[in-house]
Each structure stands twice: as structure tokens, then as C-alpha cells.
Chimera marker file (.cmm) of the C-alpha trace (Angstrom):
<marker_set name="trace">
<marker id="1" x="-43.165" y="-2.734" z="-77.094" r="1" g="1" b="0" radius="0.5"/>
<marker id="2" x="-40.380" y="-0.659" z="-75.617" r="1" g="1" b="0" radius="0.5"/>
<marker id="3" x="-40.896" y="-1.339" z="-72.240" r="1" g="1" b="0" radius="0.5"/>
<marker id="4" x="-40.597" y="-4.893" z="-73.169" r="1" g="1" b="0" radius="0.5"/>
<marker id="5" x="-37.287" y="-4.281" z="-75.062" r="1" g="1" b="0" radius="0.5"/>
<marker id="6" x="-35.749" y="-2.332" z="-72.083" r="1" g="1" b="0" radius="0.5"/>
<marker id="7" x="-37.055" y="-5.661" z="-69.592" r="1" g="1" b="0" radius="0.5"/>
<marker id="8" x="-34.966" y="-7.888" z="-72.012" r="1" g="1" b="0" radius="0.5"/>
<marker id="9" x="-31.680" y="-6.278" z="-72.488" r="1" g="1" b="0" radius="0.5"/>
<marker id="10" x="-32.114" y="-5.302" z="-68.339" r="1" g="1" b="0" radius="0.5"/>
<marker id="11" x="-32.836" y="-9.075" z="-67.895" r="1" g="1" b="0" radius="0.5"/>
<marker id="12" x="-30.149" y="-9.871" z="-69.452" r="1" g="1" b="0" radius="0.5"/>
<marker id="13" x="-27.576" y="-7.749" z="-68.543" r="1" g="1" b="0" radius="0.5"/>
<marker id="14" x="-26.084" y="-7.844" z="-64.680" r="1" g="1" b="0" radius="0.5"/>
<marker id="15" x="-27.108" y="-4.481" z="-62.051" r="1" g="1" b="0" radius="0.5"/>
<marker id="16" x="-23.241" y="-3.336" z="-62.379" r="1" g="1" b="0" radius="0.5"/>
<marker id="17" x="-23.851" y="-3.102" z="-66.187" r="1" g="1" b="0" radius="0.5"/>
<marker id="18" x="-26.812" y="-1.526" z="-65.984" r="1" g="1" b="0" radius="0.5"/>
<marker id="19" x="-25.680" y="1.169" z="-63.709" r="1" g="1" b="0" radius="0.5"/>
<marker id="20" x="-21.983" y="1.611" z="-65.164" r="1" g="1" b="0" radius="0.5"/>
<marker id="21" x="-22.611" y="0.609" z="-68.656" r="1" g="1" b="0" radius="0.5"/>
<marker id="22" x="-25.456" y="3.060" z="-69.655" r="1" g="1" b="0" radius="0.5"/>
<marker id="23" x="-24.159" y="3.158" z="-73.222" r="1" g="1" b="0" radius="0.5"/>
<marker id="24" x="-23.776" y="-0.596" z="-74.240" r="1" g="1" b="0" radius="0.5"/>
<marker id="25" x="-27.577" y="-0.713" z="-72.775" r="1" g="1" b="0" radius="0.5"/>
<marker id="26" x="-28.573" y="1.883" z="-74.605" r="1" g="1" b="0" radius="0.5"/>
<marker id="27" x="-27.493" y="0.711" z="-77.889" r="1" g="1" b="0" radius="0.5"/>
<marker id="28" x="-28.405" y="-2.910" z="-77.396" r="1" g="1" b="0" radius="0.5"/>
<marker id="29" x="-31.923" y="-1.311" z="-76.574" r="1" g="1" b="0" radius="0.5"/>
<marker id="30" x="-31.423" y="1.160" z="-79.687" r="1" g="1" b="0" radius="0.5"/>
<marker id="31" x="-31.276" y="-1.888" z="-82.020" r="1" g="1" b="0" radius="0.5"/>
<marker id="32" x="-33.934" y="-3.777" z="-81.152" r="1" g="1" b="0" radius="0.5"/>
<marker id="33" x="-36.276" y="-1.146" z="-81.607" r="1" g="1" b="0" radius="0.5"/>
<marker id="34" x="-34.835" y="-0.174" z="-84.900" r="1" g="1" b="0" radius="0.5"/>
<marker id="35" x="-35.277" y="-4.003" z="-85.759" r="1" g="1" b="0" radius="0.5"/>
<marker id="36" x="-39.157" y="-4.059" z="-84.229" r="1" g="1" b="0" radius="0.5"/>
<marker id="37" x="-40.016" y="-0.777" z="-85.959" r="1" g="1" b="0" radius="0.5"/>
<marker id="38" x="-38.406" y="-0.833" z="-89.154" r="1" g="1" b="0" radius="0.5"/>
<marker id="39" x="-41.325" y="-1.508" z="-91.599" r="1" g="1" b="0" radius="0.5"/>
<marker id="40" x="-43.583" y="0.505" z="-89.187" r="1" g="1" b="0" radius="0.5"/>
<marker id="41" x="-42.470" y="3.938" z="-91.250" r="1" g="1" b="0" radius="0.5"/>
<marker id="42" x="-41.140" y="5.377" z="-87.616" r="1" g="1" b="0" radius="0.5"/>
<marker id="43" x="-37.891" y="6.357" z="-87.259" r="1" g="1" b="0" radius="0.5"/>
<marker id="44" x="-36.058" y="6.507" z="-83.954" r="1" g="1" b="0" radius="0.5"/>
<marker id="45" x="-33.922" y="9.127" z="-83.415" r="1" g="1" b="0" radius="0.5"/>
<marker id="46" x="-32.435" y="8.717" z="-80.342" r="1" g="1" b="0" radius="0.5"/>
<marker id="47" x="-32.832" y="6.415" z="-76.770" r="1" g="1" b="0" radius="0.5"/>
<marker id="48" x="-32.160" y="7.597" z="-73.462" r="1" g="1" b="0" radius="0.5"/>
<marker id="49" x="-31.502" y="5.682" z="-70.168" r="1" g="1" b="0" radius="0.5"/>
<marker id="50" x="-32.460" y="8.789" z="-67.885" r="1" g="1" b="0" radius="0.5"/>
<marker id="51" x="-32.343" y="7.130" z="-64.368" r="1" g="1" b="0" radius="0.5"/>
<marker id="52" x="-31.983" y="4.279" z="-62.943" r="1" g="1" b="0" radius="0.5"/>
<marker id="53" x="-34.051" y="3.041" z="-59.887" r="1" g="1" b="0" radius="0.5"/>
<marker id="54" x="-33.642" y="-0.003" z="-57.845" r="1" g="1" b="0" radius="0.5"/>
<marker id="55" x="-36.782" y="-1.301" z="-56.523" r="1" g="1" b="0" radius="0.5"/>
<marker id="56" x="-35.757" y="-3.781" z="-53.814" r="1" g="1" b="0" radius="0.5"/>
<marker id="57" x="-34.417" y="-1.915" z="-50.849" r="1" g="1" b="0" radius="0.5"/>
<marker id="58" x="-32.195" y="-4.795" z="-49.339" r="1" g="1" b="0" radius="0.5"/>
<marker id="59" x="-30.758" y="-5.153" z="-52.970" r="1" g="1" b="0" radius="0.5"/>
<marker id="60" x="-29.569" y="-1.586" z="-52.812" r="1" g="1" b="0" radius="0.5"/>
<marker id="61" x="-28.998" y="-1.442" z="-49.604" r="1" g="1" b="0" radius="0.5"/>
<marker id="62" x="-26.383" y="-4.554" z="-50.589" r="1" g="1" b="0" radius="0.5"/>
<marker id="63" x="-24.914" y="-2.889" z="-53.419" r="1" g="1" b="0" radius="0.5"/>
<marker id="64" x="-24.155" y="0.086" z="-51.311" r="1" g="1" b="0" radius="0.5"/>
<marker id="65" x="-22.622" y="-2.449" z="-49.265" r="1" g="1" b="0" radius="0.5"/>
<marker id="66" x="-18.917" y="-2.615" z="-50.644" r="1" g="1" b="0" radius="0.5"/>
<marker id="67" x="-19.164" y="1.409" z="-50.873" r="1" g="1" b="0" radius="0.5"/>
<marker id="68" x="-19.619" y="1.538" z="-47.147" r="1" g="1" b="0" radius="0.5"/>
<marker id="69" x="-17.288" y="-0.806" z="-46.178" r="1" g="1" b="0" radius="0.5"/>
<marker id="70" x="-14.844" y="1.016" z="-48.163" r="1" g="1" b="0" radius="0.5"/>
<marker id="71" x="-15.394" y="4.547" z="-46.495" r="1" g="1" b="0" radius="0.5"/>
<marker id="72" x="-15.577" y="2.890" z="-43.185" r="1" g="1" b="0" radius="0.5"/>
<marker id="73" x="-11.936" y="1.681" z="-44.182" r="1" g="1" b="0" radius="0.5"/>
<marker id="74" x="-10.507" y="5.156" z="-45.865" r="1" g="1" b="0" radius="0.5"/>
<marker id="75" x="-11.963" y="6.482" z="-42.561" r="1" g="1" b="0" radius="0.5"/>
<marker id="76" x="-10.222" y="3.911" z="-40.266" r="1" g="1" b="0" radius="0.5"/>
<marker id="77" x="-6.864" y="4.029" z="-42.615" r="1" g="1" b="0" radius="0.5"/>
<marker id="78" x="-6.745" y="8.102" z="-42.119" r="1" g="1" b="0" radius="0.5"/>
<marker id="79" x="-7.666" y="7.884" z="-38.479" r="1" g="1" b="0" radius="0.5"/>
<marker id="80" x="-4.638" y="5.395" z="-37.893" r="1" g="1" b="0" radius="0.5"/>
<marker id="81" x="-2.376" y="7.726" z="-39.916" r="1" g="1" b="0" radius="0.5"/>
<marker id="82" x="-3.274" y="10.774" z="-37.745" r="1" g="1" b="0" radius="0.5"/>
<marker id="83" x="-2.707" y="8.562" z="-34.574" r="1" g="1" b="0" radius="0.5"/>
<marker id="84" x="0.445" y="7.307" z="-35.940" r="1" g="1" b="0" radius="0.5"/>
<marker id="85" x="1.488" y="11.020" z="-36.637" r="1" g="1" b="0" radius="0.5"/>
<marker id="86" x="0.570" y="12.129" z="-33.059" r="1" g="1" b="0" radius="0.5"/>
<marker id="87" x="2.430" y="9.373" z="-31.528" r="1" g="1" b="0" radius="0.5"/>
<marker id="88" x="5.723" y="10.514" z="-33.815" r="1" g="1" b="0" radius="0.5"/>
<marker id="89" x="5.360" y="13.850" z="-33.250" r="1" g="1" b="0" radius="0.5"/>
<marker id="90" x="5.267" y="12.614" z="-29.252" r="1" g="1" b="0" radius="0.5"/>
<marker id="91" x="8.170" y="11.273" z="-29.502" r="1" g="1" b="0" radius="0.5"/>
<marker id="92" x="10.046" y="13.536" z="-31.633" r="1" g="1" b="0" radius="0.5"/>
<marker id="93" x="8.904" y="16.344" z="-28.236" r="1" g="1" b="0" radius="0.5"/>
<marker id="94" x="9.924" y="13.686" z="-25.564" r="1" g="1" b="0" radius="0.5"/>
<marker id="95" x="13.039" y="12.789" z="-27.120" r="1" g="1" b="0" radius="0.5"/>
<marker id="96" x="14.348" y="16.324" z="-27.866" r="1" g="1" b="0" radius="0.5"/>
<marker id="97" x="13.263" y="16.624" z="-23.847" r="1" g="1" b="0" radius="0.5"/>
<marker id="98" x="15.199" y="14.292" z="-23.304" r="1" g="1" b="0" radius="0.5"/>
<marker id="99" x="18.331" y="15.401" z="-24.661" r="1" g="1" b="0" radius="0.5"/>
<marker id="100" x="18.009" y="18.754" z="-23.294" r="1" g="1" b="0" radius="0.5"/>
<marker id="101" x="17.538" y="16.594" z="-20.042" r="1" g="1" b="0" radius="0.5"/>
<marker id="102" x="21.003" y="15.138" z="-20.674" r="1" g="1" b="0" radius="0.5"/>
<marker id="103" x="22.418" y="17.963" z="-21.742" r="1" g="1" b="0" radius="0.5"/>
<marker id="104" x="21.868" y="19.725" z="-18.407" r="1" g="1" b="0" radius="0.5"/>
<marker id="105" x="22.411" y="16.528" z="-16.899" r="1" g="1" b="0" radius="0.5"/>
<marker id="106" x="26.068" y="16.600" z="-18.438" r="1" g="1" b="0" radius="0.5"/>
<marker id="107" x="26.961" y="19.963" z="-18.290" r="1" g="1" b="0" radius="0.5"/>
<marker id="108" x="25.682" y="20.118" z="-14.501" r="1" g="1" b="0" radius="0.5"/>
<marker id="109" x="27.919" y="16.728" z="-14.066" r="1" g="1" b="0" radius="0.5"/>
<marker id="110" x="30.904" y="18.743" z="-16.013" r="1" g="1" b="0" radius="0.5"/>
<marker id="111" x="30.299" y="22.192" z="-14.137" r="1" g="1" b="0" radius="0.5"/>
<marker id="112" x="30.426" y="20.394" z="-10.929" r="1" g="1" b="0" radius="0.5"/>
<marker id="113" x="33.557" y="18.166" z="-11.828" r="1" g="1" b="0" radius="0.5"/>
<marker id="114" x="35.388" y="21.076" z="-12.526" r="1" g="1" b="0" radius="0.5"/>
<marker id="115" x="34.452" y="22.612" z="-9.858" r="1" g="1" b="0" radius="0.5"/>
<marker id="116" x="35.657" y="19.813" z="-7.807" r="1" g="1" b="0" radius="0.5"/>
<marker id="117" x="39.372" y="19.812" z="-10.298" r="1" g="1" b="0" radius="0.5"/>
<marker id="118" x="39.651" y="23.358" z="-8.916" r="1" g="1" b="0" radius="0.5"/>
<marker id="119" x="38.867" y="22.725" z="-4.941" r="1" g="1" b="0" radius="0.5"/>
<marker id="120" x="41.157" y="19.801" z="-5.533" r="1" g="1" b="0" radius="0.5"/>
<marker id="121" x="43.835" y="22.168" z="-7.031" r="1" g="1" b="0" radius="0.5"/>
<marker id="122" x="43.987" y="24.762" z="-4.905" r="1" g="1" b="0" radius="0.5"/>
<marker id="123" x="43.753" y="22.054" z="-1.621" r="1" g="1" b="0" radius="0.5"/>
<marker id="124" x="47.030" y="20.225" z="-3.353" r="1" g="1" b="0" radius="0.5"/>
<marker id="125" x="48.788" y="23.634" z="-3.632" r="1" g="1" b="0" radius="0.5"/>
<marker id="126" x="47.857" y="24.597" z="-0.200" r="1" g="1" b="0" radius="0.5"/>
<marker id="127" x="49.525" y="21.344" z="1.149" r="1" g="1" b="0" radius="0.5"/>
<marker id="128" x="52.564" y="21.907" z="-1.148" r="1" g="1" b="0" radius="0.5"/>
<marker id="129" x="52.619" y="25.492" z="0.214" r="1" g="1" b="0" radius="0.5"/>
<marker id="130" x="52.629" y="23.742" z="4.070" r="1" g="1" b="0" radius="0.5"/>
<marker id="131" x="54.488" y="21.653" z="2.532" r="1" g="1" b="0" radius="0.5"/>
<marker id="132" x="57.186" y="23.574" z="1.692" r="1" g="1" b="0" radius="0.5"/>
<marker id="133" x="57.551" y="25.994" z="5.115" r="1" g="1" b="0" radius="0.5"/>
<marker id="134" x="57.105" y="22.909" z="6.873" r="1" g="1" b="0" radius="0.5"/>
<marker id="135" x="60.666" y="22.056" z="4.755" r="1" g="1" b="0" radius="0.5"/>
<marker id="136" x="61.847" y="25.447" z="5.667" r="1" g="1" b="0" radius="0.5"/>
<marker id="137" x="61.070" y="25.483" z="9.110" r="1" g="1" b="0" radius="0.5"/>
<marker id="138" x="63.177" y="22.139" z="9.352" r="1" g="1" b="0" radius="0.5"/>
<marker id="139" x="66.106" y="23.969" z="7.321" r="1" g="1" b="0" radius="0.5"/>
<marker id="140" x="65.803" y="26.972" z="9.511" r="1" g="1" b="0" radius="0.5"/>
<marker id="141" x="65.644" y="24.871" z="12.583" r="1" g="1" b="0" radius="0.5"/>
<marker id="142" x="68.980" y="22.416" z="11.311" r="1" g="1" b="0" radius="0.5"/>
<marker id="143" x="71.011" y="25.346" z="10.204" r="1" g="1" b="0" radius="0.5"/>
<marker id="144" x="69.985" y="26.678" z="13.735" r="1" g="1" b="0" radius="0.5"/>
<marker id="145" x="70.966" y="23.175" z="15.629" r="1" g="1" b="0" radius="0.5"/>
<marker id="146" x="73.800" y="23.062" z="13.698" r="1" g="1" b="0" radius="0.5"/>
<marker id="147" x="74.938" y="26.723" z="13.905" r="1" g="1" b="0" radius="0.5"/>
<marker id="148" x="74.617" y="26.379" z="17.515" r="1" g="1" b="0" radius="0.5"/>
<marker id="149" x="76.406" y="22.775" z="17.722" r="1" g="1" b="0" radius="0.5"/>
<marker id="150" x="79.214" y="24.474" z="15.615" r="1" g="1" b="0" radius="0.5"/>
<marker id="151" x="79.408" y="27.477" z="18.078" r="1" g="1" b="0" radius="0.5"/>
<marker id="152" x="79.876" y="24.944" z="21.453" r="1" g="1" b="0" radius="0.5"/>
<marker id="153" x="82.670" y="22.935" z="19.593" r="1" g="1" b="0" radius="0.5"/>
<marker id="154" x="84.065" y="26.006" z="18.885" r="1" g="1" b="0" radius="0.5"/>
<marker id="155" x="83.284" y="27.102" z="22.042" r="1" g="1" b="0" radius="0.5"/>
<marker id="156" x="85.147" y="24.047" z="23.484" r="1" g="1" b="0" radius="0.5"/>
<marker id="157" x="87.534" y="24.374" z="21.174" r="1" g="1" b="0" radius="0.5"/>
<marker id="158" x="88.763" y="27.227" z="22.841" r="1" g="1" b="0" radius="0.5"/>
<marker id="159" x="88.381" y="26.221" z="26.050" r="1" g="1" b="0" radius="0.5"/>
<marker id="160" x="90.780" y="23.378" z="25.395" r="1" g="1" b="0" radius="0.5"/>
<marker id="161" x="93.527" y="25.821" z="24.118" r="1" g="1" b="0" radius="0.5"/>
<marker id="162" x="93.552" y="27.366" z="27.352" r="1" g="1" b="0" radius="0.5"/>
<link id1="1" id2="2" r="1" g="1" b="0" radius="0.2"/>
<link id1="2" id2="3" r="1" g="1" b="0" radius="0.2"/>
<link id1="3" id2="4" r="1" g="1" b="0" radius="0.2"/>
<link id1="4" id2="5" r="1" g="1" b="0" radius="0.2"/>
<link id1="5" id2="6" r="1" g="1" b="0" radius="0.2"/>
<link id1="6" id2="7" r="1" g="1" b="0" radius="0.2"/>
<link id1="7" id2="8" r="1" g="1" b="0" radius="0.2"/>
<link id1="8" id2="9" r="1" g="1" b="0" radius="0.2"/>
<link id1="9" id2="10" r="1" g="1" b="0" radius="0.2"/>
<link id1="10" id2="11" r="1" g="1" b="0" radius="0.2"/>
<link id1="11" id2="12" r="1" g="1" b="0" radius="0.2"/>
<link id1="12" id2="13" r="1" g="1" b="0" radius="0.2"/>
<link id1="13" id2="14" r="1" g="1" b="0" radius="0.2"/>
<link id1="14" id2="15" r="1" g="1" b="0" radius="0.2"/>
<link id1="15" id2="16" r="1" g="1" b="0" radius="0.2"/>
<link id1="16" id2="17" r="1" g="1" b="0" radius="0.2"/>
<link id1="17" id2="18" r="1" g="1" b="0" radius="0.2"/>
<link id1="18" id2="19" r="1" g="1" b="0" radius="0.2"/>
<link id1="19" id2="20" r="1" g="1" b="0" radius="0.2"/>
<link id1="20" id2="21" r="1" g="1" b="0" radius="0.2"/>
<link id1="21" id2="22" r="1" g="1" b="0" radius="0.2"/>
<link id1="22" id2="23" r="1" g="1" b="0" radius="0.2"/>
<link id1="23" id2="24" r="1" g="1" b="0" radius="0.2"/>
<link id1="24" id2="25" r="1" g="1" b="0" radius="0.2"/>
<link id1="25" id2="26" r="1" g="1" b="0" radius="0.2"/>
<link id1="26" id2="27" r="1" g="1" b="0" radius="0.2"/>
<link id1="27" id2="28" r="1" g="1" b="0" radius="0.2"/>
<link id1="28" id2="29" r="1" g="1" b="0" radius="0.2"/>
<link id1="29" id2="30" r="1" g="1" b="0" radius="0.2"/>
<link id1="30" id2="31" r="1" g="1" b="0" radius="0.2"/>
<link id1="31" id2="32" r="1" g="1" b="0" radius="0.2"/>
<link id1="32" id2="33" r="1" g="1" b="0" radius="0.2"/>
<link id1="33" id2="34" r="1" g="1" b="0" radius="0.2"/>
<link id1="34" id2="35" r="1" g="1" b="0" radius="0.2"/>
<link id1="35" id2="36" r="1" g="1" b="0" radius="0.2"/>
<link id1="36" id2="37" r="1" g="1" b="0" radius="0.2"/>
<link id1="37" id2="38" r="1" g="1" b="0" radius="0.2"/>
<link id1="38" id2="39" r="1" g="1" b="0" radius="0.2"/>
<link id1="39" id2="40" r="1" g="1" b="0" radius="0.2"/>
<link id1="40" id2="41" r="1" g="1" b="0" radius="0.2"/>
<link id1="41" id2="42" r="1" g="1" b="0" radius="0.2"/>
<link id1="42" id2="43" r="1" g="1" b="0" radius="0.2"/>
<link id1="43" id2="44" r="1" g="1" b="0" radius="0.2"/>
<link id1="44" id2="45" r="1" g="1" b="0" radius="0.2"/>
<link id1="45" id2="46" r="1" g="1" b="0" radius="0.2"/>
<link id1="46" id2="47" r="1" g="1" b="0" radius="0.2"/>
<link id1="47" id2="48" r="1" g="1" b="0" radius="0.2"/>
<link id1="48" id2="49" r="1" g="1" b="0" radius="0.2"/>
<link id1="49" id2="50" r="1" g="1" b="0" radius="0.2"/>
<link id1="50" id2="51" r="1" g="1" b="0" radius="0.2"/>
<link id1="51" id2="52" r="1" g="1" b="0" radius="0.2"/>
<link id1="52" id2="53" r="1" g="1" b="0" radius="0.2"/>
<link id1="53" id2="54" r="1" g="1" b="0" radius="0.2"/>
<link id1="54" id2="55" r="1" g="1" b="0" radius="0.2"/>
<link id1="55" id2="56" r="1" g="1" b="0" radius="0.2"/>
<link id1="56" id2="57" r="1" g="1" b="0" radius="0.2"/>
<link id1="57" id2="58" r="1" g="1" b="0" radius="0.2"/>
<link id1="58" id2="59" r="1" g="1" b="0" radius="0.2"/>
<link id1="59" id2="60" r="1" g="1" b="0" radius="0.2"/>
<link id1="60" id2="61" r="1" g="1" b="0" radius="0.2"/>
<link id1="61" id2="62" r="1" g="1" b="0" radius="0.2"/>
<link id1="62" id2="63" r="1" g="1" b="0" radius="0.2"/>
<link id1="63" id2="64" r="1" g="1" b="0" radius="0.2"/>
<link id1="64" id2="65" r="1" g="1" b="0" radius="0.2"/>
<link id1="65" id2="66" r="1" g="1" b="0" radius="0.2"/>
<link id1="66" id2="67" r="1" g="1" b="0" radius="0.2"/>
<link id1="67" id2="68" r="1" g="1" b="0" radius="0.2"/>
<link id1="68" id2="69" r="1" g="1" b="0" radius="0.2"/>
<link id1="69" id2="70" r="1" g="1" b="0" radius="0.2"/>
<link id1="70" id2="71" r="1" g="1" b="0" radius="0.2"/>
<link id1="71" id2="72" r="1" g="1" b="0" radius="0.2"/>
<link id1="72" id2="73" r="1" g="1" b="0" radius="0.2"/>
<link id1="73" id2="74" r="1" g="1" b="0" radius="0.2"/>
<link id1="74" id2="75" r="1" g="1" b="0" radius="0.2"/>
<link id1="75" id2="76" r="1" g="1" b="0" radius="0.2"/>
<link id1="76" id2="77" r="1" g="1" b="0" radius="0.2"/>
<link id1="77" id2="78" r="1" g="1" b="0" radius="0.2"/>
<link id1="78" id2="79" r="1" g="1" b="0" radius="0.2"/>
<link id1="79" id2="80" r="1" g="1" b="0" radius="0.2"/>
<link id1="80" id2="81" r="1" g="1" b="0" radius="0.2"/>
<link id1="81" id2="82" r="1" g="1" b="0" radius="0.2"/>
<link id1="82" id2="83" r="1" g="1" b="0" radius="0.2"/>
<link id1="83" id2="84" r="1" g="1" b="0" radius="0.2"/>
<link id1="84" id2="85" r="1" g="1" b="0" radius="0.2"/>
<link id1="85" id2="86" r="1" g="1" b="0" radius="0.2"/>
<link id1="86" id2="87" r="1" g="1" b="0" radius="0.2"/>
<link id1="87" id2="88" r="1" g="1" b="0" radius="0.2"/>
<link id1="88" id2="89" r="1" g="1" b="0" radius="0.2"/>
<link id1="89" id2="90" r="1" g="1" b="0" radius="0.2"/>
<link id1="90" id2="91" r="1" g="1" b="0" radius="0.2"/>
<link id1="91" id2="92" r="1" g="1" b="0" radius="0.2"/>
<link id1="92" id2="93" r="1" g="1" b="0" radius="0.2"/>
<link id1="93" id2="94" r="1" g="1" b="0" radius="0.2"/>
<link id1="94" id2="95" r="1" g="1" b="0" radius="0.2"/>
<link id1="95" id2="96" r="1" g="1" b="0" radius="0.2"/>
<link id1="96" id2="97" r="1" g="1" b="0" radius="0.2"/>
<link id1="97" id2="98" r="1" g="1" b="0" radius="0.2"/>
<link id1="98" id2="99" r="1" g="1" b="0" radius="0.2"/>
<link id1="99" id2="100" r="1" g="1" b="0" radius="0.2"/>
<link id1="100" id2="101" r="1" g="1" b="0" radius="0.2"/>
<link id1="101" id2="102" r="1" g="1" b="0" radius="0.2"/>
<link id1="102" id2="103" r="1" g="1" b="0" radius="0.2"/>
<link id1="103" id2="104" r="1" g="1" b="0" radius="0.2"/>
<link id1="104" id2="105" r="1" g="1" b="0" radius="0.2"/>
<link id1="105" id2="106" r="1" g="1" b="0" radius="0.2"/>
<link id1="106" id2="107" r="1" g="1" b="0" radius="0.2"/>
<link id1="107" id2="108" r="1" g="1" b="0" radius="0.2"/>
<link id1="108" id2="109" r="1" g="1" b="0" radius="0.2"/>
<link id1="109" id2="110" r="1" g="1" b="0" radius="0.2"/>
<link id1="110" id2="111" r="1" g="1" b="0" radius="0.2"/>
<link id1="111" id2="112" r="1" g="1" b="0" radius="0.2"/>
<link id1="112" id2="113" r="1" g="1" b="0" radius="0.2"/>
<link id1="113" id2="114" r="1" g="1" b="0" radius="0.2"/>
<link id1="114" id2="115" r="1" g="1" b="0" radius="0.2"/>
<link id1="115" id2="116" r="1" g="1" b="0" radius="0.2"/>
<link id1="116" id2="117" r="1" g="1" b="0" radius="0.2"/>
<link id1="117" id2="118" r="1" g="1" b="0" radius="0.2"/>
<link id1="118" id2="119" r="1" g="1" b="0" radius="0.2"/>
<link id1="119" id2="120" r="1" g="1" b="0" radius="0.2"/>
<link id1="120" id2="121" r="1" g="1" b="0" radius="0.2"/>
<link id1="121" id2="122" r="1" g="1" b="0" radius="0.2"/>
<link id1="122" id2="123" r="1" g="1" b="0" radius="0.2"/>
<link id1="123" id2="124" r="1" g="1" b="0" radius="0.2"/>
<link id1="124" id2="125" r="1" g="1" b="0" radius="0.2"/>
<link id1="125" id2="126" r="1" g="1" b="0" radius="0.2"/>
<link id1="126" id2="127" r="1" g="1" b="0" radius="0.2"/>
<link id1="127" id2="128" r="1" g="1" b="0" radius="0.2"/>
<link id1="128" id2="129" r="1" g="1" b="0" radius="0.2"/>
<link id1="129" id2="130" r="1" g="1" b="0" radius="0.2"/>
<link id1="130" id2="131" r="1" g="1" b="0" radius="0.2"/>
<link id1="131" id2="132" r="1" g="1" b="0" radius="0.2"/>
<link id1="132" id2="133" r="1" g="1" b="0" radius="0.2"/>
<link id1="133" id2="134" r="1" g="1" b="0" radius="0.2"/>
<link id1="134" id2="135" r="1" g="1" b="0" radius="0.2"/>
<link id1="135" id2="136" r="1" g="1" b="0" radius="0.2"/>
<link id1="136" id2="137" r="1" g="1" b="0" radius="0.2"/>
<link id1="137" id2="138" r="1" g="1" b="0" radius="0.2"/>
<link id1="138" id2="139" r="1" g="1" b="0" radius="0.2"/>
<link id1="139" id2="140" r="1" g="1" b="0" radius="0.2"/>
<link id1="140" id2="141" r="1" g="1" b="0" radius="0.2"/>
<link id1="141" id2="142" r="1" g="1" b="0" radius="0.2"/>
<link id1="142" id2="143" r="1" g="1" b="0" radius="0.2"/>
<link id1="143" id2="144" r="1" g="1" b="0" radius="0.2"/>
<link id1="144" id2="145" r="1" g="1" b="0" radius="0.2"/>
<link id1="145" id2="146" r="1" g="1" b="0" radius="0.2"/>
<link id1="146" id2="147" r="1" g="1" b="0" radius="0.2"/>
<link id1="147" id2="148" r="1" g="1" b="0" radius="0.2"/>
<link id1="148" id2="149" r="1" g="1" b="0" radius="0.2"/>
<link id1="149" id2="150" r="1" g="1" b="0" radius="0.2"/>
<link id1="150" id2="151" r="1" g="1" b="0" radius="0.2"/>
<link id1="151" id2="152" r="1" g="1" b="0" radius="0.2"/>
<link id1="152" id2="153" r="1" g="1" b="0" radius="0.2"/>
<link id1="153" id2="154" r="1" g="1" b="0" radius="0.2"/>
<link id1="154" id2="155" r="1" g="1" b="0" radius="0.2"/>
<link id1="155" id2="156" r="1" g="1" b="0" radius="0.2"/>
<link id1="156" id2="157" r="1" g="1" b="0" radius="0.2"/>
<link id1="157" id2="158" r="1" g="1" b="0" radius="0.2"/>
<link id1="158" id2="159" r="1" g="1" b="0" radius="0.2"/>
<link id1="159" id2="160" r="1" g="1" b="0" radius="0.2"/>
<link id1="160" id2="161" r="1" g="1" b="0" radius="0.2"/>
<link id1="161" id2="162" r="1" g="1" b="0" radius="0.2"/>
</marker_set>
């Protein structure tokens, strides 16, 4: 009698109920066997759903289903997230390469264009230098002309008197 209780309320309940929903079973179950045995002078003290078993292997194997697909998913979402940290943490290491790149890149550019300020400097003060005695040179070589010019008119000058 039982057995025939527990095929009815399984019968009529759906597998998700039956497997989540142990406790509405088991009192569903609970009073129709108090009802069945109640002028029988047995009393029922407690009913038990101890395991449940699914017979039909594709059945299970369908339920299990939306359980797989849903690992195979947490397992393809946590793969993506470690790709998507290895790519960031890629780029994170090329670009700080890259700016130490540049760095040296600019600091080579600004070692060498100072560099090239200084050659430039010291050329310009080199020509100012030549520059300059050229000027003197010229003075020396004018006062000289004209020293020289002075002394012959002077010169002449006193050759006329006489």
C-alpha cells in the first residue's frame, strides 16, 4: 500500500520536485498513509525519502545536462578571464618597455643635442676668437700703413723745407 502511495504523489509530482522538494513529498506521502491506515490501529511515526534513484540513464544523463553545460561555461568564463589577465599584464610589461625605450631614446636624443650646443659653442667662439685677431691684425697692419704714410709726408715734408 505504501509503495503505491509513494508511485502516486511521484506520479504526480515533476523529477525537479522530487529531487529538490524532499519535504513537500514526504508529507504529501505522510498523509495519505495516515488517511489509508487510520482505522487499521497503526500509527505512523515518521516517513523518510532516503534516496532517490533515476532509472532511465538518458533521463539522467539529460538532467545532468544543464549542470554540465554550466561548468563547461564557469570553465570557459575563468579561462577567458586568465587570458584576458595575461594579455593585460603583456601589455602593462611592453608598454613600461616601451617607455624606458623612449626614455633612452630621448635622453640619448638630448645627450647628443647638447653635445652638439657645445661643439657648436666652442666652434662659434673659435671663429669670434679668429675673428677678432683677424680685426687686430688689420688694426696693426693700418696703424702700420698709416704710421709709415705719416712718416714719408713727414719725410717729404722736410724735404720741401730744404
Amino acid at each position: 500500500m505504501s509503495s503505491a502511495i509513494v508511485r502516486h504523489c511521484i506520479a504526480n509530482s515533476t523529477i525537479d520536485e522530487v529531487l529538490k522538494n524532499r519535504k513537500i513529498l514526504r508529507d504529501t506521502v505522510s498523509k495519505e498513509i495516515l488517511g489509508v491506515v487510520k482505522g487499521w490501529g497503526v500509527w505512523v511515526e515518521t516517513i523518510e525519502i532516503t534516496d532517490v534513484k533515476i532509472s532511465s540513464s538518458s533521463l539522467f544523463k539529460d538532467m545532468q545536462s544543464k549542470f554540465r553545460e554550466e561548468q563547461k561555461l564557469k570553465a570557459e568564463l575563468e579561462r577567458m578571464e586568465i587570458e584576458r589577465q595575461l594579455k593585460e599584464e603583456k601589455l602593462k610589461s611592453e608598454l613600461e618597455n616601451s617607455k624606458k625605450q623612449s626614455n633612452n631614446d630621448t635622453n640619448s636624443k638630448i645627450y647628443k643635442a647638447s653635445k652638439d650646443y657645445e661643439s657648436f659653442v666652442e666652434n662659434q667662439k673659435i671663429k669670434i676668437k679668429q675673428k677678432n685677431m683677424e680685426l687686430r691684425k688689420h688694426e696693426t697692419e693700418t696703424r702700420s700703413s698709416i704710421k709709415q704714410e705719416s712718416i714719408s709726408t713727414q719725410n717729404e715734408i722736410n724735404t720741401n723745407k730744404f
